[in-house]
N, C-alpha and C positions, 0 to 999 in steps of 0.2 A: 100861480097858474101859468102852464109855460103857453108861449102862441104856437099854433100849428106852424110847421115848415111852409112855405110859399112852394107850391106845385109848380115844378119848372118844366116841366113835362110838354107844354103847350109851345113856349118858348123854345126851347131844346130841338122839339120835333120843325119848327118853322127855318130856325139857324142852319138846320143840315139839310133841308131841302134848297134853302138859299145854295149853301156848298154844295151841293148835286147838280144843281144847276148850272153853276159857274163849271165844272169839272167835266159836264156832259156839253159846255158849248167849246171847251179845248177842243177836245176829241172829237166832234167835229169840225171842227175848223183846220184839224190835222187830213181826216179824211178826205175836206172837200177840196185841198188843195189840186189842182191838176194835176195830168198823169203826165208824167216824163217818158220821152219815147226814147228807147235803149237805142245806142247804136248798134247797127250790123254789121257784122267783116262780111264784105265783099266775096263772094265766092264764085269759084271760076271752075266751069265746067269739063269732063275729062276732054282731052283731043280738042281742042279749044281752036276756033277761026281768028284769021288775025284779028278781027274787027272785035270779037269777043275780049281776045287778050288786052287788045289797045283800051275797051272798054273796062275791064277788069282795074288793068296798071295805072289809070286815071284815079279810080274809084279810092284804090288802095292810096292813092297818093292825098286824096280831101279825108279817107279814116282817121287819122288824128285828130284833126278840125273838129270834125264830130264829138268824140269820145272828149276835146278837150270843153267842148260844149255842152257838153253830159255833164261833165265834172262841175262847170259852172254852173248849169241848172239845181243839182242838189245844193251845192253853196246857197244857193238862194233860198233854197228851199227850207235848210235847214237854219240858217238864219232866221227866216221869216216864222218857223214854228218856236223857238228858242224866245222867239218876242212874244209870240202866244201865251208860253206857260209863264212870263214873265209877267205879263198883264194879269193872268187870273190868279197868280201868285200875291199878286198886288191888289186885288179886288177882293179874295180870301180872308187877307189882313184886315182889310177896313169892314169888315164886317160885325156888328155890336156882339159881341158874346154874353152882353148885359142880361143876368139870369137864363143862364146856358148851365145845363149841369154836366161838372167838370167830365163824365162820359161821354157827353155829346162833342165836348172840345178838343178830346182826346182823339175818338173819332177823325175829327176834322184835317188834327196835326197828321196823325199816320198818314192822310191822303196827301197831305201838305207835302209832308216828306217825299214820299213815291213823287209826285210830281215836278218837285225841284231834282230829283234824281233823273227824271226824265229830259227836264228843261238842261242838265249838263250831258247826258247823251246826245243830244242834238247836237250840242257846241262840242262834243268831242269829233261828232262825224262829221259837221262841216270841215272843221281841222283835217279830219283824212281827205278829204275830197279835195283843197287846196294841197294840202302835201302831192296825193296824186297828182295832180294838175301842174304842178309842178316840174316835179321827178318827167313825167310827160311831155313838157315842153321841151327840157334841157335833154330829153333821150331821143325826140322826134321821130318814134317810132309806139306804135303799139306792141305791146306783147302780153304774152298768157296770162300774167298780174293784173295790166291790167283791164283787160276783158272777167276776171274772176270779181278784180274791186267794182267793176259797172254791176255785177248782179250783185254782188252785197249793197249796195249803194242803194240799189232799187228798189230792195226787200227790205233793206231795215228805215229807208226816209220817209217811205208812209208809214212806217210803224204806229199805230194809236195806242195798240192794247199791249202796253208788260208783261202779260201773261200768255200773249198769241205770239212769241219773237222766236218760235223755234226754226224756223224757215230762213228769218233774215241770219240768225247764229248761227245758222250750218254752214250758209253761206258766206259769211265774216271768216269762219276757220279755214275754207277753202282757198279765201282770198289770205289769208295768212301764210297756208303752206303755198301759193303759188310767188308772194313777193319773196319768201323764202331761198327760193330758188334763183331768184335772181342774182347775175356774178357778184354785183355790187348795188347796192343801194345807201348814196348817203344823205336821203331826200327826209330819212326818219316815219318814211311808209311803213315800214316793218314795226317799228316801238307804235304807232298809229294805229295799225289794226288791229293789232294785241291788245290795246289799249279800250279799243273799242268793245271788241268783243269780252273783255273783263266786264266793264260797265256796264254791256246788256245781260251778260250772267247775274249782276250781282241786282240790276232791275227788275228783273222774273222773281229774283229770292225776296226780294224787298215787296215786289207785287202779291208774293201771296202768303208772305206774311203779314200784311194789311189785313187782306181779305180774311184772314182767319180770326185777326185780331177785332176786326170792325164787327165778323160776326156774333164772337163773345159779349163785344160791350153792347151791340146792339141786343140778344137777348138777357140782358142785366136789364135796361132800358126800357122794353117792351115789359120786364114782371116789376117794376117800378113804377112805370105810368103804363098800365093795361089800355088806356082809353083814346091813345097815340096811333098816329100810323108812323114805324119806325124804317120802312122800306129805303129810307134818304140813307139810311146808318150804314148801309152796303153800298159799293162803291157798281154801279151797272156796267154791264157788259162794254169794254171800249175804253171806260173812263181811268184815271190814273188807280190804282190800287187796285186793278182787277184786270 
């Protein structure tokens, strides 16, 4: 007489809400970071008074200051989130899979994946943002690059959701073709943005290839153990794999 299988069902469904959890406190802790305020070029009005000019050509002259303090803001920023998904990367792992059915674990690793994909986006874009910062100091001038790198900067460092980055990538390509233009660059801005912008292409593909995949196992799951809430099995709005 053979024994029944052991119903992993109850198990399964607790393990992935553990992981939902730990994947929905990243992503907020991405969002809640503060907001970085962009800098503004200074602008100077037609027919301009001298007191205006004089006020202008000061302004113009602390703009680097700024933008080089921009640059360091994301540094930090993106550092600081890179330590995030390193943490819940880490917290993922140590969590018992003991009677976990090999769907639910499966499950788990695709979000796993998406998220260490995310955690080396971070550390590719703090990279740009030193390289900018860089190139910046040794040119002691702002120009069109980079004013274009500060809006990508700004769109893709809160990034939470893989699947929401089409704003920060249009942005990234802009900033591409503007360091492009530039006479000379041997700061490696250019191999940088490219680089970046590869990474969040291939992070949207990988986001919702998750998402499609988590959907299948999750209804395998649900006509396996009917008596489960499987809703943990999809990754929520915000979180890595969606």
């Amino acid at each position: 007489m053979t024994a029944c299988a052991p119903n992993k069902g109850p198990a399964t469904s607790a393990y992935l809400r553990q992981c939902r959890d730990l994947s929905a406190k990243i992503a907020g802790q991405i969002r809640d970071q503060p907001a970085i305020a962009m800098p503004t070029r200074p602008s100077l009005p037609a027919n301009p008074t001298d007191d205006q000019q004089r006020i202008f050509d000061g302004m113009m002259r602390l703009y680097p200051l700024y933008v080089n303090q921009y640059y360091g803001a994301v540094i930090a920023r993106c550092r600081a989130v890179s330590l995030y998904c390193s943490r819940a990367l880490d917290d993922i792992g140590a969590l018992d899979a003991a009677g976990v059915d090999p769907a639910g674990v499966q499950v788990m690793t695709l979000q796993v994946q998406v998220l260490d994909q995310q955690r080396g986006f971070f550390d590719d874009l703090c990279k740009l943002a030193e390289e900018s910062q860089t190139a910046l100091v040794r040119r002691k001038a702002v120009d069109e690059a980079d004013e274009r790198l500060v809006l990508a900067l700004s769109a893709a460092s809160g990034w939470a959701d893989p699947e929401a980055a089409g704003p920060a990538m249009g942005a990234m390509k802009d900033a591409a073709a503007a360091v492009a233009r530039r006479p000379a660059e041997p700061f490696g801005v250019g191999e940088q943005v490219a680089r970046v912008g590869e990474l969040g292409a291939k992070l949207q593909d990988s986001a919702a290839a998750c998402q499609a995949e988590c959907a299948r196992l999750a209804a395998g799951l649900q006509a396996k153990y009917p008596g489960q809430d499987w809703s943990a099995a999809q990754p929520a709005k915000g979180q890595p794999g969606h």
